[in-house]
N, C-alpha and C positions, 0 to 999 in steps of 0.2 A: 288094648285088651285082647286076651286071646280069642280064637275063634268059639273055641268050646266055652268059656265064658260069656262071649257074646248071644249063644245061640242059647244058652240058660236061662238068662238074662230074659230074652224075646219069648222062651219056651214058658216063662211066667207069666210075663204079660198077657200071653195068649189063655190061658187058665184063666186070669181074670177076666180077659175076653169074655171068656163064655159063663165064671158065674155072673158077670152081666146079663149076659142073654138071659141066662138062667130068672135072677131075681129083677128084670126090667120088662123084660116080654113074655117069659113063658112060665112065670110062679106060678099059676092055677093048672098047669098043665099034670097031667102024669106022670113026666118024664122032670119036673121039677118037685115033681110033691111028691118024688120017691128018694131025689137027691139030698132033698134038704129033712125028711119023714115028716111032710105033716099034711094034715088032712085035708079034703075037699072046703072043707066050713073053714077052717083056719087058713090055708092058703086066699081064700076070698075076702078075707074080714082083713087079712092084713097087704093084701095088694099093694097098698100106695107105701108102708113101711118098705116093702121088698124092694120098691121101686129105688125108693133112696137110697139104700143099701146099694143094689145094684148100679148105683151113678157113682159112689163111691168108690166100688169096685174097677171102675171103668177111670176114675182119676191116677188110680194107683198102676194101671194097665197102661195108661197115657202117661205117667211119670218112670215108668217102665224103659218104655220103648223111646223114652226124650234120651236118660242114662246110656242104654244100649248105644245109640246113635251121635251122641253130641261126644266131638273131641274134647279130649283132657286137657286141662285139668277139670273141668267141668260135670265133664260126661263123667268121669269117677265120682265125683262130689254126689252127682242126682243119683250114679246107681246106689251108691253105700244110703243116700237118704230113705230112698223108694223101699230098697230091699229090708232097712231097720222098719218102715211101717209096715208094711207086709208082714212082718215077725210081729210087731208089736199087737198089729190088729188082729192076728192068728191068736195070741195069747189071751188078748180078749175075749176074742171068743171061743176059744177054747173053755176059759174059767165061765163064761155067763152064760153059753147056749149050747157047746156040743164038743166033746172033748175031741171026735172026728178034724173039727177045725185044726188041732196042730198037727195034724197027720198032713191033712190036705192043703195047709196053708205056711205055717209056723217050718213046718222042718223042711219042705223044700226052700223059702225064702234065706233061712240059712244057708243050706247048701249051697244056694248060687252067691251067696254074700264071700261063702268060705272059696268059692271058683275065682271070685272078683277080687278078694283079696290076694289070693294066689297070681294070678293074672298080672297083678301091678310090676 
């Protein structure tokens, strides 16, 4: 895989990094109840939802960075896997909770999908 590929590829997982962080550790915060727009009471009532979410988040980050790392044929296999959930669960949520979502999730996981294909 090329290097630009691979560093797309990592540059995702890292995003999911951190809306981990985001909906695992710091939902009630400021700086996530501005990222995701919702309020002090609602941020608090759904804590343990976020939490989920964010372990989620954190599988797809870890399925990420297996693809990036693990040699072929393999390592293709798990990125095109990873990078189709990512798009998929982008479009999910896209259509149920925030159209933001295929800006911030859905078209980048393409683009590194269209880099990985390229790459081969």
């Amino acid at each position: 895989m090329s290097t630009i590929a691979t560093f797309a590829v990592v540059a995702l997982a890292l995003l999911h990094v951190y809306i981990l962080a985001l909906e695992m550790f710091l939902w009630t915060s400021p700086r996530a109840r501005a990222a995701f727009g919702t309020t002090e009471e609602f941020a608090a009532a759904t804590k343990a939802m976020a939490a989920n979410q964010g372990l989620y988040n954190g599988f797809l980050a870890a399925g990420l960075l297996w693809g990036a790392f693990a040699s072929d044929p393999v390592g293709f296999q798990v990125r095109i896997f990873f990078l189709a959930c990512v798009a998929v669960a982008g479009l999910y949520g896209a259509a149920t909770a925030s159209r933001k979502i295929l800006f911030v999730q859905t078209v980048p996981a393409l683009a590194v999908l269209v880099l990985v294909l390229l790459a081969r």
